[in-house]
C-alpha positions as CSV (number, residue, x, y, z in Angstrom):
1,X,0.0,0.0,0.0
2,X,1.5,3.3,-1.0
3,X,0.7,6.5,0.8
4,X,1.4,10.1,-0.1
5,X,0.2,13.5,1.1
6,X,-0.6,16.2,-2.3
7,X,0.7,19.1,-2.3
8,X,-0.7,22.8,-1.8
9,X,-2.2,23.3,-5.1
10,X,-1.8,27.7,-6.7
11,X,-4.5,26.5,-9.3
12,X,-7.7,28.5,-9.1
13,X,-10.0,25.6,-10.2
14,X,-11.9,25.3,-7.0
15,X,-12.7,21.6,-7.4
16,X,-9.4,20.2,-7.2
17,X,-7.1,22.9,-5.3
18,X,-7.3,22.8,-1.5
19,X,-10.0,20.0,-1.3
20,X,-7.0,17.5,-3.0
21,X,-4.3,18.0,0.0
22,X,-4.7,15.3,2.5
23,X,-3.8,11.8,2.1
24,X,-3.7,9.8,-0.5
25,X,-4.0,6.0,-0.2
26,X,-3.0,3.4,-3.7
27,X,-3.9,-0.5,-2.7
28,X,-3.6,-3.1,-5.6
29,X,-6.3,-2.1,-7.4
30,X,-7.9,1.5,-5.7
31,X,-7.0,5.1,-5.2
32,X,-8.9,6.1,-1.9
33,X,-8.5,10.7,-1.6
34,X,-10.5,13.5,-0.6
35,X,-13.8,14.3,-2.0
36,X,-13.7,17.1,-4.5
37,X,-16.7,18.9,-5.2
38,X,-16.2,17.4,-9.1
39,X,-17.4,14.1,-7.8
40,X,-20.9,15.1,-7.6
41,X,-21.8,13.9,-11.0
42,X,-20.2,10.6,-10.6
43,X,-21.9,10.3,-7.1
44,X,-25.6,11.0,-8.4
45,X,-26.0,7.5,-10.6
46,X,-24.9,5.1,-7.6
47,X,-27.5,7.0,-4.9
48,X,-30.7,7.3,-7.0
49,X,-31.1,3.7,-7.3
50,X,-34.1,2.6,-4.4
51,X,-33.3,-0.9,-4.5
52,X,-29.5,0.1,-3.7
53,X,-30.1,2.6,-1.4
54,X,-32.4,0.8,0.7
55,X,-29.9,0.1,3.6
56,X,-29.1,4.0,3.9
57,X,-32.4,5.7,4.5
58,X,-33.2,6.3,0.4
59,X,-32.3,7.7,-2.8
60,X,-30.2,10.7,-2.8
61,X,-31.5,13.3,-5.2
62,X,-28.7,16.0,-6.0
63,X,-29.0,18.4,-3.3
64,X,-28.1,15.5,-0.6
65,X,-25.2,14.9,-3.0
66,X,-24.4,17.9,-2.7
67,X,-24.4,18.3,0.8
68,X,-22.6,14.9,1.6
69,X,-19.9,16.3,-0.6
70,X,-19.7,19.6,1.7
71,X,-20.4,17.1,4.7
72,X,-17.2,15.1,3.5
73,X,-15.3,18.0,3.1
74,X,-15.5,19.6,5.8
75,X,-15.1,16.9,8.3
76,X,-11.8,16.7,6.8
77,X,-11.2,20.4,7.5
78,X,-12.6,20.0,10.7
79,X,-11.4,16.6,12.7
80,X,-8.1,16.0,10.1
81,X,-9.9,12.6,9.1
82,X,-13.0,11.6,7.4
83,X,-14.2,9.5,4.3
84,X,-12.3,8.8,1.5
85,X,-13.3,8.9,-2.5
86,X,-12.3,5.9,-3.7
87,X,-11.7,5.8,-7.6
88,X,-10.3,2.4,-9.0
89,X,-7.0,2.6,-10.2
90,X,-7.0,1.2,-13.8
91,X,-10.1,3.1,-15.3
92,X,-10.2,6.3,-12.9
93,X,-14.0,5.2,-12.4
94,X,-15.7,6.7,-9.2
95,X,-16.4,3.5,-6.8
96,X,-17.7,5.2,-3.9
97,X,-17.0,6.3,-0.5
98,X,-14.6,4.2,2.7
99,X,-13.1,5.5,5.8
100,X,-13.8,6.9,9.7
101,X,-15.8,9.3,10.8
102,X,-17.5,11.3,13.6
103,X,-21.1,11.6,12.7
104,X,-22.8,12.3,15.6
105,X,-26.1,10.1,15.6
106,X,-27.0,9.9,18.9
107,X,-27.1,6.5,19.6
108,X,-25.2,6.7,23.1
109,X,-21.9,7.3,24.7
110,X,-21.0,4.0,23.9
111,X,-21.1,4.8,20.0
112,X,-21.2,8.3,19.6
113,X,-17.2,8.9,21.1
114,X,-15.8,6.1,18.4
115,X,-14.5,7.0,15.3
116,X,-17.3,5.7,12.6
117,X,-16.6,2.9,10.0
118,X,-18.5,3.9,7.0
119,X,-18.7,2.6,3.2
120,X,-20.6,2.7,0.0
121,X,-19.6,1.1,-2.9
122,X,-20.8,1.4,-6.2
123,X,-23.6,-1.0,-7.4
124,X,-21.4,-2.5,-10.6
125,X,-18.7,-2.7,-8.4
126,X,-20.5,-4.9,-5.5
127,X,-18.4,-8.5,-5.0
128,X,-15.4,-7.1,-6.8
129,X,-14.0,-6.6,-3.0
130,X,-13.6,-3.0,-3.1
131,X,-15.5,-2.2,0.1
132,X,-12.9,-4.9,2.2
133,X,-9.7,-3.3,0.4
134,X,-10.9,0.0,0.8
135,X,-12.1,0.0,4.1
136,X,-8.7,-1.8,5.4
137,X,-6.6,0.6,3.7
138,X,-8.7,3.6,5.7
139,X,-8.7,1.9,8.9
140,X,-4.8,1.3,8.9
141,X,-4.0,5.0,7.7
142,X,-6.5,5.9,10.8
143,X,-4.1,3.6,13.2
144,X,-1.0,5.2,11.8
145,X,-2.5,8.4,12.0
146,X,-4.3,8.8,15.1
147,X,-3.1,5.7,17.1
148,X,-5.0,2.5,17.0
149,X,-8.4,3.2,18.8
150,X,-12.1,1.1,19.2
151,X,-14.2,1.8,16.2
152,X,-17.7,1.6,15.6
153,X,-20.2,0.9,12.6
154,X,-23.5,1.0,12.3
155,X,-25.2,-1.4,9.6
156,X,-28.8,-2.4,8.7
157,X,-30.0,-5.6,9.8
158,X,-30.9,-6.8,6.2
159,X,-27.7,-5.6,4.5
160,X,-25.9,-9.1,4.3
161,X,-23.2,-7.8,1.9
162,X,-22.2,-5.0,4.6
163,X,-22.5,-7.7,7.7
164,X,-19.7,-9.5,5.5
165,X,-17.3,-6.3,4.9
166,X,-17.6,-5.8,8.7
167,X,-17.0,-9.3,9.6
168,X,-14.0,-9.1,7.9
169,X,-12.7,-6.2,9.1
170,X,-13.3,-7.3,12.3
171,X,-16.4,-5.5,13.6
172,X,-18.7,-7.8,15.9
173,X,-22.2,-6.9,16.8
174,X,-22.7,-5.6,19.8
175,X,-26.5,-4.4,20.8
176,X,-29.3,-3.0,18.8
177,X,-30.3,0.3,18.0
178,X,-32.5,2.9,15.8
179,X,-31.0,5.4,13.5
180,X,-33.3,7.5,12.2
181,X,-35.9,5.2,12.6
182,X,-34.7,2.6,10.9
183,X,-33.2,-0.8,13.1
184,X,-29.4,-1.4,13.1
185,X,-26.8,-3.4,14.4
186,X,-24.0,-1.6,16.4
187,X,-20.7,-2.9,16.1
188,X,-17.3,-2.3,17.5
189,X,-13.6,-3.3,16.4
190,X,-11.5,-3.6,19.7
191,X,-7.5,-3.5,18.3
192,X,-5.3,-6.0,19.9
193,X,-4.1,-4.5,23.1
194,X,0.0,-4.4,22.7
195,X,1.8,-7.1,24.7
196,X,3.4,-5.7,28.0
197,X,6.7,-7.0,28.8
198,X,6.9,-8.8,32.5
């Protein structure tokens, strides 16, 4: 896995100047960066589909594109971490969105302090194994980062594909909640503690 900060940017195209500095992560096949606000069209097709986006509250019409973008963004700004675009390496193709964050849902102590394992992949990229190498690659810039720390998802009962990405990254269920409304499982990923030396 390569790793690389971009630089400060002196362009005046507002899409890809500041919003590009951060980390970028390369796995075998995916680049996982900042959102720009570019990516909205490339965004819109993968979140107006109802069958896809039933796990997530609905379709996403443009202005809550728009504002996920700004959402993603920001946090960036904001906390120094957040989600990552992730384009795939050998077309440049948009797959969708992977990393930590601090969303605030207000599902308890418990949840809320954790950083937030998040992903949405792309539905013609589902069992290609992007959401596991994506996800992987996030959570081990996060450890280098910010120290290796409990994290937390959040994942609709029904969504059998996202119960396998967690399983494999190593989230366990741990109690039942509502977001929104809607039923989830709550799960945490507890890092092996380091060995002490007696």
């Amino acid at each position: 896995m390569l790793e690389h900060q971009q630089p400060e940017s002196a362009t005046s195209d507002p899409t890809s100047s500041s919003q590009d500095n951060g980390p970028v992560i390369e796995t075998a096949r995916l680049r996982l960066r900042r959102h720009r606000l570019s990516d909205l069209e490339a965004r819109i097709p993968i979140t107006v589909d109802p069958v896809f986006m039933r796990f997530v509250g609905g379709v996403y019409d443009r202005q809550e594109n728009w504002a996920r973008l700004l959402r993603y963004i920001g946090h960036w700004t904001a906390l120094g971490y957040g989600l990552f675009a992730i384009e795939e390496k050998a077309s440049g193709r948009y797959v969708g969105d992977v990393g930590l964050a601090q969303f605030e849902r207000g599902l308890g102590e418990d949840f809320d302090t954790a950083p937030e394992g998040a992903w949405m992949i792309a539905q013609w990229a589902s069992g290609m194994g992007y959401a596991s190498e994506g996800m992987q690659a996030a959570i081990d810039w996060h450890a280098r980062a910010f120290g290796e720390a409990r994290t937390v998802c959040i994942i609709d009962p029904a969504n059998e594909a996202s119960l396998r990405v967690a399983a494999k990254m190593g989230f366990v269920p741990y109690r039942k909640g509502l977001n929104r409304g809607h039923p989830v499982l709550l799960h945490e990923r507890i890092p092996p503690l380091p060995l002490r030396g007696d």
